[in-house]
C-alpha positions in Angstrom: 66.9 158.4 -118.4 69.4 155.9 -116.9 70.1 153.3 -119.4 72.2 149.8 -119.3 73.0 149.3 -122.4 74.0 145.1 -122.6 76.7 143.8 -125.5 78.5 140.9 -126.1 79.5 140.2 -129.1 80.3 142.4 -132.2 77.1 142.6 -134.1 75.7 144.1 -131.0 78.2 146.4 -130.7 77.0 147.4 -133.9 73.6 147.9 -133.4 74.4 149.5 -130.2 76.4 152.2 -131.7 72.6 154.1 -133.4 70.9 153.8 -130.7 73.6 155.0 -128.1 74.1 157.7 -130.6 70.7 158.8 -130.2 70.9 158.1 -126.5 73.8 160.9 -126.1 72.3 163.7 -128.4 69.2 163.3 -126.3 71.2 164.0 -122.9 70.4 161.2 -121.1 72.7 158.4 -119.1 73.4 155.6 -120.8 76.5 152.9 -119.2 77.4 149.9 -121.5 78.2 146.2 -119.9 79.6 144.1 -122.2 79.5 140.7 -121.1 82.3 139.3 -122.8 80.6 136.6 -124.7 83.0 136.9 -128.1 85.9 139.1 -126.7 89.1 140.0 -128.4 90.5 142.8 -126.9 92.5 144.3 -129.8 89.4 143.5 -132.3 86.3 145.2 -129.5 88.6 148.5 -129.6 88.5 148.6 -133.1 84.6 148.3 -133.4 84.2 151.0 -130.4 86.8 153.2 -131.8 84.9 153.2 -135.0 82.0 153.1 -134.1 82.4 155.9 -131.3 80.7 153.9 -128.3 81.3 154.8 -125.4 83.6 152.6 -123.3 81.9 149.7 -121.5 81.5 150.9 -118.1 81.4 147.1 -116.7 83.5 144.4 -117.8 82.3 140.9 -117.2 85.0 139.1 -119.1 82.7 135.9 -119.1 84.6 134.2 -122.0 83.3 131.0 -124.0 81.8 128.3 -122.1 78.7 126.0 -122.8 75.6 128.0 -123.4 74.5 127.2 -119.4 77.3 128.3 -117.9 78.0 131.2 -120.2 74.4 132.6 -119.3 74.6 132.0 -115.5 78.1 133.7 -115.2 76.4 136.8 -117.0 73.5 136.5 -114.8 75.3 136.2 -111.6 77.4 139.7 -113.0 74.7 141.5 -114.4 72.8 140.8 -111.0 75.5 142.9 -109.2 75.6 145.6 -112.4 72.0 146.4 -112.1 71.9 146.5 -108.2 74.7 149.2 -108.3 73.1 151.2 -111.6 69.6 151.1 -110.9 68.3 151.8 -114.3 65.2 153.1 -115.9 65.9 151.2 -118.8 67.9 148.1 -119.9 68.5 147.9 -123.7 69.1 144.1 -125.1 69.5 143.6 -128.8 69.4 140.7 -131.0 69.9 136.9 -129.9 73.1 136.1 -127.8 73.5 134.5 -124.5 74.1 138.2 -123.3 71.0 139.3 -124.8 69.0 136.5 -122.7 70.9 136.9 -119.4 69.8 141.0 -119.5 66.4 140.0 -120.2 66.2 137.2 -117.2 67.7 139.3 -114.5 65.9 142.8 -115.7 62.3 140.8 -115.4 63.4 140.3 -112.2 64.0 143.8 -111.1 61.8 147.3 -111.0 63.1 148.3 -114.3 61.6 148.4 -118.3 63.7 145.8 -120.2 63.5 146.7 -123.8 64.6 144.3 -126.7 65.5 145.2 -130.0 65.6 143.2 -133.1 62.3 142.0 -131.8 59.8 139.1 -133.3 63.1 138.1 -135.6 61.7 134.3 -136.3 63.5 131.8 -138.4 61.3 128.8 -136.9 64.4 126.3 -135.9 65.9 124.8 -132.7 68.4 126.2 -133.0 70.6 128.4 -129.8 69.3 132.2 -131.2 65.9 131.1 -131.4 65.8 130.1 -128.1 67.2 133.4 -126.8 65.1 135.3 -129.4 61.6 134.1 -128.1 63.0 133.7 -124.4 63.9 137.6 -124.4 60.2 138.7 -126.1 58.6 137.3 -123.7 60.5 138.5 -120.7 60.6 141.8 -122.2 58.2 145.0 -121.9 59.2 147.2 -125.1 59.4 145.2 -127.8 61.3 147.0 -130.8 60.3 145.0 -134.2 62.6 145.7 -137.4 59.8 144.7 -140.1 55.9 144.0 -140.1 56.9 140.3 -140.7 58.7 140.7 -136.9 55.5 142.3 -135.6 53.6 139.6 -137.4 55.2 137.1 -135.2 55.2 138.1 -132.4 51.2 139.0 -132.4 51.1 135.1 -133.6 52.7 134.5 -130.2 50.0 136.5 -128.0 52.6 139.8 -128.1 50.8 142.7 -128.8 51.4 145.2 -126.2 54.2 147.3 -126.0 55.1 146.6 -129.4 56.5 148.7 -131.7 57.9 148.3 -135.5 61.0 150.6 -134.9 62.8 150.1 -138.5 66.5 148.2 -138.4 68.8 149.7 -136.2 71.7 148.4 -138.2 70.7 150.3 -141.7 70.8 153.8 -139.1 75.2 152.5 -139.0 75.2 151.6 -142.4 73.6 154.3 -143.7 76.7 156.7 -141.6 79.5 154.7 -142.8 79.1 153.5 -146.1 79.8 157.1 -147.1 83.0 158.0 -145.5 86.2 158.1 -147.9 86.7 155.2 -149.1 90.5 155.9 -148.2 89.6 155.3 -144.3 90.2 151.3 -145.1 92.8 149.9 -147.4 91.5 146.6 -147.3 91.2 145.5 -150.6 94.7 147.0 -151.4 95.7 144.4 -148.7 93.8 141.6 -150.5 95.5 142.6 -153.2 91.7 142.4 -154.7 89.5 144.8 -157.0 85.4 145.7 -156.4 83.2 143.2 -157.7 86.3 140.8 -158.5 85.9 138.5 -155.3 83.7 136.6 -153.2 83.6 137.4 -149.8 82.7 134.6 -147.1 82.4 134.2 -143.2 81.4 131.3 -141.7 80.8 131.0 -137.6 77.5 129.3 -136.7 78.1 126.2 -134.6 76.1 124.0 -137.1 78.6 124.5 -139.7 81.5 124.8 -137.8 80.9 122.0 -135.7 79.7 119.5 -138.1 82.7 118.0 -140.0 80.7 117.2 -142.8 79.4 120.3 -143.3 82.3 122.4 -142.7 83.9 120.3 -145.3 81.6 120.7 -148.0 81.7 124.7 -147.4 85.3 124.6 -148.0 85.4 122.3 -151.0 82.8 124.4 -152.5 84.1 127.7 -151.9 87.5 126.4 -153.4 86.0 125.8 -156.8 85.2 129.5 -156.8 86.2 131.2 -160.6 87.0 134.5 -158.0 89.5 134.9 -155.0 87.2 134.2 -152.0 88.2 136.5 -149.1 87.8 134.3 -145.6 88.2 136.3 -142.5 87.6 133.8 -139.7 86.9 133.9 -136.0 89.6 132.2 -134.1 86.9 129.3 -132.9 86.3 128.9 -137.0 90.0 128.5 -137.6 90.1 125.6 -134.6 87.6 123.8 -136.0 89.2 124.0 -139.6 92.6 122.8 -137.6 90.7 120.0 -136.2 88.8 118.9 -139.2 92.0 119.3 -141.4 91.2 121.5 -143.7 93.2 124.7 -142.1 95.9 123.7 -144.4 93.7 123.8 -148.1 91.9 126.7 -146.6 95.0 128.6 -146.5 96.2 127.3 -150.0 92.5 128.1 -151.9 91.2 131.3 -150.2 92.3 134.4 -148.3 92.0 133.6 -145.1 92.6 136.1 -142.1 91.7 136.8 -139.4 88.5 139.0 -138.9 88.3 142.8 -139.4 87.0 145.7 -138.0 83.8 147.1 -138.9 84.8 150.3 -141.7 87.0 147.2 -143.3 84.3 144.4 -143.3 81.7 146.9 -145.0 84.1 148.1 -147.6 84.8 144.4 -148.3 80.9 143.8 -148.5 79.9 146.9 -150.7 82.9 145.6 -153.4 82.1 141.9 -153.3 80.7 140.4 -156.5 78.6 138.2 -153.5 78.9 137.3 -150.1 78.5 133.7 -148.9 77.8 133.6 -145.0 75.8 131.8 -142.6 75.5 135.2 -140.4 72.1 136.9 -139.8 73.5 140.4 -139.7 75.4 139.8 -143.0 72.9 139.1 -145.1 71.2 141.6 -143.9 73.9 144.2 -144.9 74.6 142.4 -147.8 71.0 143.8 -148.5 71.5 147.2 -147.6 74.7 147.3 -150.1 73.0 145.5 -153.1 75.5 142.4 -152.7 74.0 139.8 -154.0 73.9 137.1 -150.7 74.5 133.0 -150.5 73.3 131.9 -147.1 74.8 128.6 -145.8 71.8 127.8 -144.2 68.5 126.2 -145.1 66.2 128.7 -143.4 66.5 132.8 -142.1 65.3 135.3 -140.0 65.6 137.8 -142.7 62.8 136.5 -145.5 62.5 139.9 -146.9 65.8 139.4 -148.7 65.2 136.0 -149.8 61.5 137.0 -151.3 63.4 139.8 -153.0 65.5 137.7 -155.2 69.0 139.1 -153.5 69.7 136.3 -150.7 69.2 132.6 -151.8 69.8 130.0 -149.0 71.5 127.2 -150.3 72.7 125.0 -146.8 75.8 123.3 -147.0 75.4 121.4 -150.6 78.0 121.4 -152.1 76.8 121.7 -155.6 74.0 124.3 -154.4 76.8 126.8 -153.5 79.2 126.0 -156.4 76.2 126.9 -158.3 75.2 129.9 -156.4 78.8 131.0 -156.5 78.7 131.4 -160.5 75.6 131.7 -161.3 74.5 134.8 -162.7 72.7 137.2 -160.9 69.5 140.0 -163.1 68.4 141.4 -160.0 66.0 144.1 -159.9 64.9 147.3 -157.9 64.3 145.8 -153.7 61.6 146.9 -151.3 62.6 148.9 -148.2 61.4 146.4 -145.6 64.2 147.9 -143.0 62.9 151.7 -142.6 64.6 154.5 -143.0 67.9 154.9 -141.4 66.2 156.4 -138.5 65.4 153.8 -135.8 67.2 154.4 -132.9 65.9 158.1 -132.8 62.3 156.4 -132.9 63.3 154.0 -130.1 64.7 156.9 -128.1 61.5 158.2 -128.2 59.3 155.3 -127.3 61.9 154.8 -124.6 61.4 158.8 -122.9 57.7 158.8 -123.2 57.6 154.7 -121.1 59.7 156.5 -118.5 
């Protein structure tokens, strides 16, 4: 197969890394794009040196922009990438920008658009909804990481070409989480101990661009009985800057900038908790048995709240301060996710669609 393999920002890059994986020990021709969406140049070498992706074969360095003209600069260049490629197959995962510019220029085209991270649902307004439902529907192979995701998206007439695939992003953890430990020194950096710290990452727009709210995560995370580790995305830190907080968020909690991938899941496997309003975290949070504190009022990822291990909390401030020290009995979890082997089951829905 020829495969165009579409990232943007680094969770994808994550999820991209199984399935391209797969895609190589299977002999067949895969070229990334990445569309630039979140790029840092030093920080996207790290994740594809870790992660050993291949290097993007197309470059759109789109950059930030509003959420129209972000998705109509990736359209106009992934237009011109898929004229010159011609592939069987373009892969799109999760809920970016980038993910819905693939999906509106491959329905466009002769070509089998396959999503994955498909029928992910967390029932809001909000940006990644938009692109999550958008892409489904424009999309032919529909890759589903839980029954609850094929659920939905059979509640939304999507039944065909569907196909509950496992989590791609369990298939990475599942790889990593056992080399030496001595491959990161991170917490020798932090100058922290395993389960002696909170770990936090904040990023969605909601939070970040809401003053109030961005306050009250900082105030609570402050009154935290355990160092809270903060590695925040440059767009985070200007919003701290701009809210004035950069200053007491400096003085009351580690904060860095963000870390490559081997680092960020050693940090996460030694947290006592994580608090985050990330998808993908919580969902690794999971995977490691890290107890989670989502600063948001609703997820994608219900499985981990119905579990007992994730408890969403918003941006209260006395909801987190309580979640932060409260005391966590939590028993044996399900296995919602599969079983580490996803991307060789997408490969193979993938050869037999050819």
């Amino acid at each position: 197969m020829k495969v165009l393999t579409v990232v943007g920002a680094r969770p994808q890059f994550v999820k991209a890394s199984a399935v391209s994986r797969a895609l190589n020990a299977a002999g067949h021709d895969e070229q990334l794009v990445h569309t630039g969406q979140h790029y840092d140049e030093e920080l996207s070498d790290v994740f594809f040196e870790e992660l050993e992706i291949p290097d993007p074969a197309y470059e759109l360095g789109v950059g930030s922009a509003s959420h129209g003209a972000q998705t109509a600069a990736m359209i106009d260049g992934l237009e011109s990438v898929v004229a010159e490629v011609e592939p069987d197959v373009i892969v799109l995962y999760g809920d970016t920008n980038s993910t819905l510019a693939g999906a509106i220029v491959g329905s466009k085209v002769d070509t089998t658009v396959a999503h994955v991270e498909a029928g992910l649902r967390s029932f809001t307004d909000m940006p990644e909804e938009v692109n999550r439902r958008l892409t489904d529907h424009a999309a032919d192979l529909l890759f589903a990481p839980t029954a609850r995701a094929v659920t939905n998206l059979a509640a939304e007439g999507l039944k065909e070409g569907v196909y509950r695939s496992g989590d791609v992003m369990y298939d990475v953890l599942l790889r990593v989480v056992d080399l030496p430990v001595d491959r990161t020194t991170i917490l020798e950096r932090f100058e922290v101990t395993p389960g002696n710290y909170v770990l936090a990452t904040v990023h969605r727009e909601r939070n970040t661009d809401d003053p109030a709210r961005l306050r009250s995560i900082v105030d609570a995370l402050s009154t935290s009985s355990l160092p809270v580790v903060f590695p925040a995305h440059p767009r985070t830190i200007d919003r701290l800057e701009r809210n004035d907080l950069l200053d007491r968020a400096r003085r009351d909690l580690h904060l860095t900038e963000p870390v490559g991938y081997l680092d960020f899941v050693r940090l996460l496997d030694a947290a006592d908790r994580v608090v985050t309003d990330s998808g993908g975290v919580q969902k690794e949070a999971f995977f490691l048995d890290t107890p989670c504190v989502t600063l948001r009022e609703e997820t994608e990822w219900g499985e981990t709240v119905e579990c007992g291990w994730n408890e969403l909390v918003g941006t209260d401030g006395r909801a987190i301060e309580r979640a932060l020290e409260r005391e966590r009995s939590l028993e044996d979890k399900p296995s919602p996710y599969g079983d580490g082997r996803a991307a060789e089951s997408i490969i193979e829905v993938l050869e037999r669609a050819r």
